[in-house]
GULOZA-804725 format. One line per 4 residues: number of its first residue (from 1); for each residue x negated, y negated, z negated of N, C-alpha, C. Coordinates in nm, 4 decimals. Atoms other than C-alpha are relative to their C-alpha. Layout:
// GULOZA-804725
NUM = X,Y,Z,X,Y,Z,X,Y,Z  ... $
END
This chain:
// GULOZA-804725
1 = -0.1014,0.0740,0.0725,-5.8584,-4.5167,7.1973,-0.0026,-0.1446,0.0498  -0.0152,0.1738,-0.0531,-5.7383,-4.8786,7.3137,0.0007,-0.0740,-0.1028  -0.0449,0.1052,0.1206,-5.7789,-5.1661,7.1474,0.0887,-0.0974,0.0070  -0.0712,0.1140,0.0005,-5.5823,-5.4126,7.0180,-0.0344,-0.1213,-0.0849 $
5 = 0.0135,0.0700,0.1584,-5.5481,-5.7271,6.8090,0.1255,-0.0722,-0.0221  -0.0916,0.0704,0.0299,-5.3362,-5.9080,6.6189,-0.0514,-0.0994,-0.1095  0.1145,0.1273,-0.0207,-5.4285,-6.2718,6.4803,0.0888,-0.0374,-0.1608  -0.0668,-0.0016,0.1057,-5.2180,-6.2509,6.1154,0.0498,0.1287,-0.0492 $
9 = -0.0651,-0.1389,0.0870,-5.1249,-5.9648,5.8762,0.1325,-0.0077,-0.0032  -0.1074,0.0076,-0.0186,-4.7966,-6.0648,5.9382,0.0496,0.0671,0.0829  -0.0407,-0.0410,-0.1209,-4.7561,-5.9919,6.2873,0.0810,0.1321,-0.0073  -0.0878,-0.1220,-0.0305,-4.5204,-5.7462,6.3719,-0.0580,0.1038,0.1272 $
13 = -0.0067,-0.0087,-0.1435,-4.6505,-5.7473,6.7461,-0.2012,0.0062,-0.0049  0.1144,-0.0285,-0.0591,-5.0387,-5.6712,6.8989,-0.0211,-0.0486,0.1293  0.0335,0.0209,-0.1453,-5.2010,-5.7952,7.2316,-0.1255,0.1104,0.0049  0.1252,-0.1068,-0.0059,-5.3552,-5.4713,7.3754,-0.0920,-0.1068,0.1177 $
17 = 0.1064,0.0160,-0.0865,-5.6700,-5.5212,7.5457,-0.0514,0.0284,0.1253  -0.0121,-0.0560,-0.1466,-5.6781,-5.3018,7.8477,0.1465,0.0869,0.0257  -0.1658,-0.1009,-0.0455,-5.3877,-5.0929,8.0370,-0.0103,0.1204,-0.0912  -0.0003,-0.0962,0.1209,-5.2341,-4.8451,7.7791,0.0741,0.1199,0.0997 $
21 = -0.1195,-0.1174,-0.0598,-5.0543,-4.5180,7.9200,0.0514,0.0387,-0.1160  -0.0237,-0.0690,0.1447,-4.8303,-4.3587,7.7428,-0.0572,0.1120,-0.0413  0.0640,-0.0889,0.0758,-4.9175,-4.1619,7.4343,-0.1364,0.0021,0.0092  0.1073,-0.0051,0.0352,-5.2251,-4.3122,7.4268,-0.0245,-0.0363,-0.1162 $
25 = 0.0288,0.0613,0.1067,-5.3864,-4.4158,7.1173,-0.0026,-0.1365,-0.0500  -0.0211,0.1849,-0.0238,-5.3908,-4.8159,7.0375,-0.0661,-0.0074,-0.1483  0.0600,0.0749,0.1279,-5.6160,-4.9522,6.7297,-0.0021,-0.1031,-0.0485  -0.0223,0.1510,0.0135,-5.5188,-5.2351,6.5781,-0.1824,-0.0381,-0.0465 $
29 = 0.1460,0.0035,0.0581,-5.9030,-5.3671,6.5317,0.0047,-0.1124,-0.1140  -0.0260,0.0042,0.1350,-5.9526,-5.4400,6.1745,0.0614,0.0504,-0.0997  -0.1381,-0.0407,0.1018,-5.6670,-5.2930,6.0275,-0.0253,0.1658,-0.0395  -0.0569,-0.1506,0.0269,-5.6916,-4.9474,6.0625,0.0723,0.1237,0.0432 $
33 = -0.1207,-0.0852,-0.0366,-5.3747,-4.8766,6.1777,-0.0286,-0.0214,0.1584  0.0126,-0.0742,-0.1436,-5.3666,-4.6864,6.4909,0.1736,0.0522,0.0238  -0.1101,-0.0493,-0.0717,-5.0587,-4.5410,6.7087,0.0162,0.0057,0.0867  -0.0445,-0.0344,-0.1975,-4.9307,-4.4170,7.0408,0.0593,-0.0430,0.0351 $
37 = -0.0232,0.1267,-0.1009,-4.8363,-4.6054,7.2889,0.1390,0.0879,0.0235  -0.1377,-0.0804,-0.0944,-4.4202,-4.5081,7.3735,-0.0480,-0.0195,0.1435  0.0083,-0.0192,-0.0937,-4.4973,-4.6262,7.6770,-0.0884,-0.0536,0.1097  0.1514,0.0957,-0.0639,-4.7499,-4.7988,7.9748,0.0081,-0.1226,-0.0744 $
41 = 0.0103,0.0557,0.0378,-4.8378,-5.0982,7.8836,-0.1053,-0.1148,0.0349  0.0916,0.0989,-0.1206,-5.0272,-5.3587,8.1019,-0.1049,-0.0617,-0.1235  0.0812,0.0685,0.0425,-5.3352,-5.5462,7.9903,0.0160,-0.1017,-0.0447  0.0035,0.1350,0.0443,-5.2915,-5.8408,7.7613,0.1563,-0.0345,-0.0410 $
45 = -0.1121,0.0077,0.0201,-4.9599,-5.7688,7.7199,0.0446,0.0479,-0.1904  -0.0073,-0.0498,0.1420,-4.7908,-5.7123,7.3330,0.0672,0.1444,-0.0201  -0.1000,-0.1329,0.1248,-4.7175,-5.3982,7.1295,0.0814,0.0134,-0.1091  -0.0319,0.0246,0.1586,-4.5010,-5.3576,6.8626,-0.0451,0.1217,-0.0950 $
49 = 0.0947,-0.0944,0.1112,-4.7235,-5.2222,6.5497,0.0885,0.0387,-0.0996  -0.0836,-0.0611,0.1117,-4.4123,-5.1485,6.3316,0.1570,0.0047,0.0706  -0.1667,-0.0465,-0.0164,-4.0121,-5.0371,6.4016,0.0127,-0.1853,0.0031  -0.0885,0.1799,0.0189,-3.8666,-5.4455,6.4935,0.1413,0.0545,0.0750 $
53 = -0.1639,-0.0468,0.0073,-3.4569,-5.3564,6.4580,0.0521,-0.1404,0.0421  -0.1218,0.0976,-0.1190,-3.2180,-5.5457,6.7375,0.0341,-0.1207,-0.1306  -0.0660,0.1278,0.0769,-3.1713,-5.9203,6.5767,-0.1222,-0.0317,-0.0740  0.0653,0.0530,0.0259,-3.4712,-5.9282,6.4327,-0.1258,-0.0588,0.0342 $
57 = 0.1141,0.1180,-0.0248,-3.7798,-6.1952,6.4293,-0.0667,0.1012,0.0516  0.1327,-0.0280,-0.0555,-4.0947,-6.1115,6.6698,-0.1011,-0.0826,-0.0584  0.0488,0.0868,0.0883,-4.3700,-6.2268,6.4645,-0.1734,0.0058,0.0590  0.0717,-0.0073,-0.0450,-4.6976,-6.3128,6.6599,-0.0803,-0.1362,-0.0391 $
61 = 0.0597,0.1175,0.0551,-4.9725,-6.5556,6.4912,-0.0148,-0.0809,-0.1372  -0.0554,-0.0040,0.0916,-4.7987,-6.5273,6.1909,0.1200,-0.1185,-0.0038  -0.1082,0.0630,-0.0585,-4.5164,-6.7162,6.3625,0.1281,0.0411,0.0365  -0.1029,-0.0583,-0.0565,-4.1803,-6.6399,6.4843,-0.0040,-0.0063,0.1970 $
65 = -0.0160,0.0527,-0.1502,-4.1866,-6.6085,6.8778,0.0822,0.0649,0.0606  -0.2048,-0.0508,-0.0775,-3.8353,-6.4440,6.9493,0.0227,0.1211,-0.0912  -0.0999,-0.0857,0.1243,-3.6027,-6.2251,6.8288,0.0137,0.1229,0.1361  -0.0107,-0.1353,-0.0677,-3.5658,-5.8359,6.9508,0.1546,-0.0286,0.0826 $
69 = -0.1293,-0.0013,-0.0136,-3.2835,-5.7947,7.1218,0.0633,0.1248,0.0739  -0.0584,-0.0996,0.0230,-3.2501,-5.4265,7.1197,-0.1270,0.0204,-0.0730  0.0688,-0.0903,0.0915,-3.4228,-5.1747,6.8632,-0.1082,-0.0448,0.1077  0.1602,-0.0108,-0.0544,-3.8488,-5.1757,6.9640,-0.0138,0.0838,-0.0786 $
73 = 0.0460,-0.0976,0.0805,-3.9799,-4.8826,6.8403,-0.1582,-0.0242,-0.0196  0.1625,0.0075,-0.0083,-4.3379,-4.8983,6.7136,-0.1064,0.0771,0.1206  0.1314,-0.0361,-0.1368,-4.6036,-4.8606,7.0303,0.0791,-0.0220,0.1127  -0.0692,0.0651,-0.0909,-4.3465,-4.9890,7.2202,-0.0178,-0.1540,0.0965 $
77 = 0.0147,0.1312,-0.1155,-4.3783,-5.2710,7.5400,0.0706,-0.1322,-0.0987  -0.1103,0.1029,0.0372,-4.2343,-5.5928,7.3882,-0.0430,-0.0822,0.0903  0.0103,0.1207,-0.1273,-4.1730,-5.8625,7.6580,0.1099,0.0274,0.0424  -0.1655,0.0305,-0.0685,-3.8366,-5.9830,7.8625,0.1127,0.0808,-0.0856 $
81 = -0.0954,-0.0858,-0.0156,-3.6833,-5.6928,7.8577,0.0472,0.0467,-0.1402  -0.0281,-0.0856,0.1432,-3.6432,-5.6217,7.4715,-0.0109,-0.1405,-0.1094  0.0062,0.1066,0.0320,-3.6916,-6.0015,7.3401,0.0061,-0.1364,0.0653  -0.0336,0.1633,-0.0719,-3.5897,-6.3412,7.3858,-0.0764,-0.1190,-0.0999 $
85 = 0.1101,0.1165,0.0136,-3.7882,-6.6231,7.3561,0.0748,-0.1411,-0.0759  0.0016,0.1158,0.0518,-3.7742,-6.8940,7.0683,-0.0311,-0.1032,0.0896  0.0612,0.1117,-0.0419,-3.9616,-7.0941,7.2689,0.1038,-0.0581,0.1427  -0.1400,0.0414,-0.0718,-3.6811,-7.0927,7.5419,0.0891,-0.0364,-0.0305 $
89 = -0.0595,0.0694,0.0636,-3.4393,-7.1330,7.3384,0.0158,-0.1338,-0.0269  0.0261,0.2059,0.0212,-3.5688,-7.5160,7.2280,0.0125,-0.0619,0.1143  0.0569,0.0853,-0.0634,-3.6232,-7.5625,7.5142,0.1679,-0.0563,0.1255  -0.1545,-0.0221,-0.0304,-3.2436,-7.4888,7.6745,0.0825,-0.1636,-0.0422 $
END
């Protein structure tokens, strides 16, 4: 099983720990909650630990750090390709 963490009970999102394949397992450490990976998932990169629906907040730190911008299904890749960056935004 891979681990993960996430750094607020808020979080929506996880930074796994090593490379995930899919349908592997993923542990959030502390929590409990576990789930399969939809799909690879590079080292150090985030997961999403619950369903985040197109438009809404990415929540990492117990922060906002972008908004989906299609459906993420839980154990799903989040990065570029599926969220856009608050922090770009400001910065635009």
């Amino acid at each position: 099983m891979a681990k993960a963490l996430a750094a607020d009970s808020s979080d929506n999102v996880a930074t796994v720990l090593e490379d995930v394949v899919r349908g592997q397992l993923i542990e959030i450490a502390g929590t409990g909650l576990s789930f399969a990976a939809y799909c690879d998932i590079a080292r150090f990169h985030k997961v999403a630990s619950e369903d985040i629906p197109a438009g809404s907040q990415v929540t990492k730190y117990g922060h906002p750090i972008g908004c989906a911008t299609s459906d993420i299904r839980k154990g799903d890749h989040v990065h570029v390709h599926n969220m856009a960056s608050l922090r770009a935004r400001r910065e635009a």
